[in-house]
C-alpha positions in Angstrom: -3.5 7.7 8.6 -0.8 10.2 7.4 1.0 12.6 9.4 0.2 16.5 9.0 2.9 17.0 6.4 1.7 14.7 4.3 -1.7 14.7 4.2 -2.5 15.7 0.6 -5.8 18.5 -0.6 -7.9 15.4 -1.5 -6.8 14.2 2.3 -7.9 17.2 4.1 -11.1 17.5 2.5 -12.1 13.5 2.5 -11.7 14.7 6.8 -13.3 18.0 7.0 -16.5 16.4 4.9 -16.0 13.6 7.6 -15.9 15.8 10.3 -18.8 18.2 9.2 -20.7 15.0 8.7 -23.8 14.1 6.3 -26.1 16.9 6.6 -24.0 19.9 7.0 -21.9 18.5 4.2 -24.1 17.6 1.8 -24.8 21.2 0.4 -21.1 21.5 -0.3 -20.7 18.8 -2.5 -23.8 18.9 -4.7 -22.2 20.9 -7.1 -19.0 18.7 -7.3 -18.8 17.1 -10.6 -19.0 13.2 -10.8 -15.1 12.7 -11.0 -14.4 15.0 -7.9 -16.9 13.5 -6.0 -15.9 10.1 -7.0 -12.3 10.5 -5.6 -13.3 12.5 -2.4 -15.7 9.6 -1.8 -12.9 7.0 -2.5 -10.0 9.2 0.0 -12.8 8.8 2.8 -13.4 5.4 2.4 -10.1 4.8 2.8 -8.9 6.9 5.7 -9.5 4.5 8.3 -8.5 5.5 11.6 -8.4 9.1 12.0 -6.1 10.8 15.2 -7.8 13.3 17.0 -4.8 15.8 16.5 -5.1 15.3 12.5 -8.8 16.4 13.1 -8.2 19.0 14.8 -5.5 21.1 12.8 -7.5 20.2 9.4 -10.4 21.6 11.0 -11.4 23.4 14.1 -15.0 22.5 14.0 -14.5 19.1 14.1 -14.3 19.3 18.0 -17.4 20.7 18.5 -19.3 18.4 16.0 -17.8 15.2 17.2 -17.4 15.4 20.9 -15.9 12.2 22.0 -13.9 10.7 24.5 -12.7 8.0 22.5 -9.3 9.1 21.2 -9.6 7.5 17.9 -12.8 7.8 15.5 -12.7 6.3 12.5 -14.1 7.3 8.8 -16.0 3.8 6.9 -17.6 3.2 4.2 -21.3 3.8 5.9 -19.9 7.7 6.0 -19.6 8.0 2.1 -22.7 6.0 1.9 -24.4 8.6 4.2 -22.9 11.6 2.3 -24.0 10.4 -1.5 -27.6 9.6 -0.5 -27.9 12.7 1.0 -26.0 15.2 -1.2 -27.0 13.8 -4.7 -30.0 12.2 -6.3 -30.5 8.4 -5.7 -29.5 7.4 -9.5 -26.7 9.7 -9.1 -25.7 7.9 -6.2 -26.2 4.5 -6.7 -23.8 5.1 -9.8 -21.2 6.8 -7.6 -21.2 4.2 -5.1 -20.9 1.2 -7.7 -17.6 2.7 -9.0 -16.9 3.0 -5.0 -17.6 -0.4 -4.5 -15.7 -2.1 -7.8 -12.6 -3.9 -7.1 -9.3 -2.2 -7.4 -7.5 -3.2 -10.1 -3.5 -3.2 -9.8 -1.7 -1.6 -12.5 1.2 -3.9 -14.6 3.6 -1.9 -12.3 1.9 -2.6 -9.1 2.0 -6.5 -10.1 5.8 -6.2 -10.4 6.9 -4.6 -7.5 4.9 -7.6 -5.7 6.9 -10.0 -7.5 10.5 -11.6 -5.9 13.1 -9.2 -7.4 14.6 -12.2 -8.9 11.7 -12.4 -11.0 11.9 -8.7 -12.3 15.6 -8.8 -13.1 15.5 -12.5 -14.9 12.4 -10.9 -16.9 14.4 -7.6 -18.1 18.1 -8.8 -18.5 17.8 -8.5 -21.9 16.4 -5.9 -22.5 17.8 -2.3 -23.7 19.2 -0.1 -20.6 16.7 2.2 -21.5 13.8 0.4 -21.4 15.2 -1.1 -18.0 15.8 2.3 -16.6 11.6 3.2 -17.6 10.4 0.2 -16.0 12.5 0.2 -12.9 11.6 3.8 -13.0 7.8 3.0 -12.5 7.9 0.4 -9.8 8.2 0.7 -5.7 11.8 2.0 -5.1 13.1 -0.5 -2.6 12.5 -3.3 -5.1 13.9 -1.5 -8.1 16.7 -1.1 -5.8 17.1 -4.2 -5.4 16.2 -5.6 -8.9 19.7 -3.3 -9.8 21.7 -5.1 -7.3 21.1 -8.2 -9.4 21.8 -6.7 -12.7 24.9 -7.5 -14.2 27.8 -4.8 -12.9 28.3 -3.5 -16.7 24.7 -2.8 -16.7 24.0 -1.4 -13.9 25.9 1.9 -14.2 24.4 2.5 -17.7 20.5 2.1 -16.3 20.8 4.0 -12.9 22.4 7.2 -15.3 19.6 6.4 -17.7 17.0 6.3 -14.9 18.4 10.0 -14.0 17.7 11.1 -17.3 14.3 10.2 -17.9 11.8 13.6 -17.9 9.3 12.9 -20.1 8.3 8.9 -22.2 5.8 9.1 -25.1 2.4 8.0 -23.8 2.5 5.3 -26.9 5.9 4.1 -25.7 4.9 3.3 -22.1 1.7 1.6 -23.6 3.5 -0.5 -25.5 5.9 -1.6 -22.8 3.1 -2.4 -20.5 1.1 -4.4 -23.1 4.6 -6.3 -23.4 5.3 -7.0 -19.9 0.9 -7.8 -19.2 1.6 -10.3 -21.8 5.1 -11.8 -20.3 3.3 -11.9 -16.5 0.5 -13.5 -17.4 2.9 -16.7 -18.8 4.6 -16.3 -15.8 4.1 -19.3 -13.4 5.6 -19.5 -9.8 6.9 -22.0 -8.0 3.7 -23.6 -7.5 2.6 -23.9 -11.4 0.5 -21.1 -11.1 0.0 -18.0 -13.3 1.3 -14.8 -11.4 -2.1 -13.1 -13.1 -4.0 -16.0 -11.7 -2.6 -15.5 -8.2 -3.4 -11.8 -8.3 -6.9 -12.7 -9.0 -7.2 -14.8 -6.1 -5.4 -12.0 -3.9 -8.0 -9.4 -4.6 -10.9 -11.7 -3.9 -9.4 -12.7 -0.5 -8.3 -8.7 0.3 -12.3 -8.1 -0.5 -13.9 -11.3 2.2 -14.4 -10.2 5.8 -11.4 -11.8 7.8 -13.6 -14.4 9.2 -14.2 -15.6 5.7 -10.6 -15.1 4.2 -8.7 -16.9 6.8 -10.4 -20.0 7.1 -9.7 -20.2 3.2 -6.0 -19.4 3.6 -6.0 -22.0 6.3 -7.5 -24.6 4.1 -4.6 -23.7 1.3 -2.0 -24.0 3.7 -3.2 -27.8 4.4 -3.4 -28.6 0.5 -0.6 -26.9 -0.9 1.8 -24.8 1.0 3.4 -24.1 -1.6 0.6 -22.1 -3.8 -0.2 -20.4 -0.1 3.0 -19.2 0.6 3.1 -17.3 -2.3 -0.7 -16.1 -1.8 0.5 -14.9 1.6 2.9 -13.3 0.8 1.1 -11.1 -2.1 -1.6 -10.5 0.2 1.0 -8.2 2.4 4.2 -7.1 0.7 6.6 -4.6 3.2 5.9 -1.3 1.4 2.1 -1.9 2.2 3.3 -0.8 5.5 3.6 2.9 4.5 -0.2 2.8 4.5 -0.4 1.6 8.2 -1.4 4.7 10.9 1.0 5.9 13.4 -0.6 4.1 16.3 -0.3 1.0 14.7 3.3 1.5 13.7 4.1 2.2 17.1 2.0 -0.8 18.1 4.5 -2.9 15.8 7.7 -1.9 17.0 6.6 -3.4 20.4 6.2 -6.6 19.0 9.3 -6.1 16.7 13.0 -7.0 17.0 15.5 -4.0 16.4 17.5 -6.4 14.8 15.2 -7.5 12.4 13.2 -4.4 11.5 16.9 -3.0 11.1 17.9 -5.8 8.5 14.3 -5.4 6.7 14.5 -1.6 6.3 17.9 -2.1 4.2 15.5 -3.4 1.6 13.0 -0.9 2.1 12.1 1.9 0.4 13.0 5.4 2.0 9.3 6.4 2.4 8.3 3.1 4.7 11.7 3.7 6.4 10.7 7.0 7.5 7.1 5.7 8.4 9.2 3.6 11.5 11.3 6.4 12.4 8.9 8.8 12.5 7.2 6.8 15.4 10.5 6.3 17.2 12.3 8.9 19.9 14.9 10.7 17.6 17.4 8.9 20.1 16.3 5.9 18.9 15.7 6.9 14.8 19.4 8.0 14.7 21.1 5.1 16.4 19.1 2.7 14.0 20.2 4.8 11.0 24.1 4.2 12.4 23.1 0.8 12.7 22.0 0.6 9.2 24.8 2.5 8.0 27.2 0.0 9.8 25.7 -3.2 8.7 26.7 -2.6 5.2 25.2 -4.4 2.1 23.3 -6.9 3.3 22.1 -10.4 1.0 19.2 -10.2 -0.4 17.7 -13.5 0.9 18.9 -12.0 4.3 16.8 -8.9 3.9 14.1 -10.8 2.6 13.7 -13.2 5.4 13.7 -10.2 8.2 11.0 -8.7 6.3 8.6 -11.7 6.2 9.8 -12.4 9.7 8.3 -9.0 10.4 5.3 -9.1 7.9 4.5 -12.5 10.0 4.4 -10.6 13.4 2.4 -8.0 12.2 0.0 -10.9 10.4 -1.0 -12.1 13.9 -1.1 -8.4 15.5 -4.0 -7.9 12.5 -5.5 -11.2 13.8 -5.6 -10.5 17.4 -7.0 -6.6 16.6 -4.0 -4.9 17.5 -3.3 -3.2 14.1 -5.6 -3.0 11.5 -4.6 -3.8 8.0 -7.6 -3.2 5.9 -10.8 -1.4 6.4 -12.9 -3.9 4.8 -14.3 -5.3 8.3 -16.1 -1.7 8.0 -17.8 -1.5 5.1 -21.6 -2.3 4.6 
């Protein structure tokens, strides 16, 4: 769950229907159009756990609707199931929950900042600085930051001015590069002889199977091919998902967590998920890590990679044991 600060409109509204609950909800969302309702319904689906102290500055009346002595509570898919039955005809809802319910499909940019930014830079070396500068200018910024560090040195002053530049790219133009680089991904095969698209697919089925069901697949994988499975794994939880995670179970994290290696992993990072760990610190603590960071210098980039997976493994068996929780998905009906 966000902080205060960031909680967006959509955010504060997914909570105060939460809070309200069903019935004294419903009547203020009948009249919401099918696209409003649609995205309110997907922002409470996907608020998971929900601090008290969030509750209670979106919305006074949460407190005396949902007395409780548990200190978390915790917005599911049975909520917005609850709402849409009751606030709109069943047709209505049945149709509203099916677009709910339909798998989430990662943009061309989302399937590039998962890939190793060796990968990216190999795939757009020769291409025009501008049209380096658009795509890097679309994808997470800690791995376009780190796709430019592998650039070649004459080209990477000319796309990091380019990328200041860019206000406004003809709708056609961006279409056209994304066709371009769908087609390019899709030949792409990894180390194991496997199309990138291919592993995506298989990524999205898993990230939809209750844990019980996904890990004993993943298991099996590891024992016949640990190659395919390492790459799986490491698509299934990339280090900017982390931006996602709620403050208890960032704090949660940092106990389990060397300052050493969460140190080398945020050099790599982008400045949001950064934040996200120093948020949760004492500002004693946030500042000397920043010095630390600061100190360290540039840093290789198998270096930084290999902190962050030796993080991203930690947090893996915290999910298992039920310490943090990476997906909602054990929640839904």
């Amino acid at each position: 769950m966000k902080k205060k600060k960031q909680l967006s409109g959509e955010d504060k509204a997914a909570i105060l229907i939460f809070a309200l609950g069903p019935e004294a909800s419903a009547p203020l969302v009948q009249g919401m159009d099918d696209q409003t309702l649609s995205r309110l319904g997907r922002r409470m689906a996907e608020l998971g756990k929900i601090d008290v102290d969030i509750l209670d500055s979106v919305t006074k009346e949460y407190l005396e609707m949902h007395h409780s002595e548990d200190p978390m509570l915790r917005s599911t898919h049975k909520d917005v199931v609850s709402l849409f039955k009751l606030a709109v005809e069943n047709d209505r809802a049945d149709r509203l929950l099916s677009e709910l319910n339909a798998p989430k499909t990662l943009t061309i940019w989302d399937k590039l900042s998962r890939l190793k930014p060796e990968m990216i830079a190999n795939a757009i070396a020769d291409e025009h600085p501008q049209t380096v500068a658009l795509i890097l200018g679309n994808i997470d910024s800690g791995v376009a930051s780190r796709v430019i560090a592998l650039l070649p040195e004459d080209m990477q002053l000319s796309v990091v001015m380019r990328m200041s530049k860019i206000e406004s790219v003809p709708r056609e133009l961006v279409r056209d590069i994304e066709e371009t680089l769908e087609k390019e991904l899709a030949d792409t095969q990894g180390e194991s002889g496997i199309s990138f698209d291919g592993m995506v697919s298989v990524v999205d089925i898993l990230k939809g199977l209750d844990k019980d069901v996904a890990r004993p697949i993943l298991d099996q994988l590891r024992d016949k091919d640990e190659t395919l499975f390492t790459q799986v794994d490491r698509l299934l939880l990339i280090f900017e998902d982390l931006k996602e995670l709620s403050d208890r179970d960032i704090q949660t994290i940092l106990k389990h967590i060397s300052s050493d290696d969460l140190v080398k992993s945020l050099k790599g990072a982008s400045e949001e998920v950064a934040e996200r760990f120093f948020g949760n610190m004492s500002q004693r603590a946030a500042e000397i890590m920043r010095e630390d960071m600061e100190v360290m210098g540039p840093m290789k980039l198998a270096d930084v990679e290999d902190a962050q997976q030796t993080v991203l493994k930690v947090i893996r068996k915290l999910d298992d044991e039920g310490a943090v929780t990476l997906s909602s998905s054990d929640d839904m009906v």
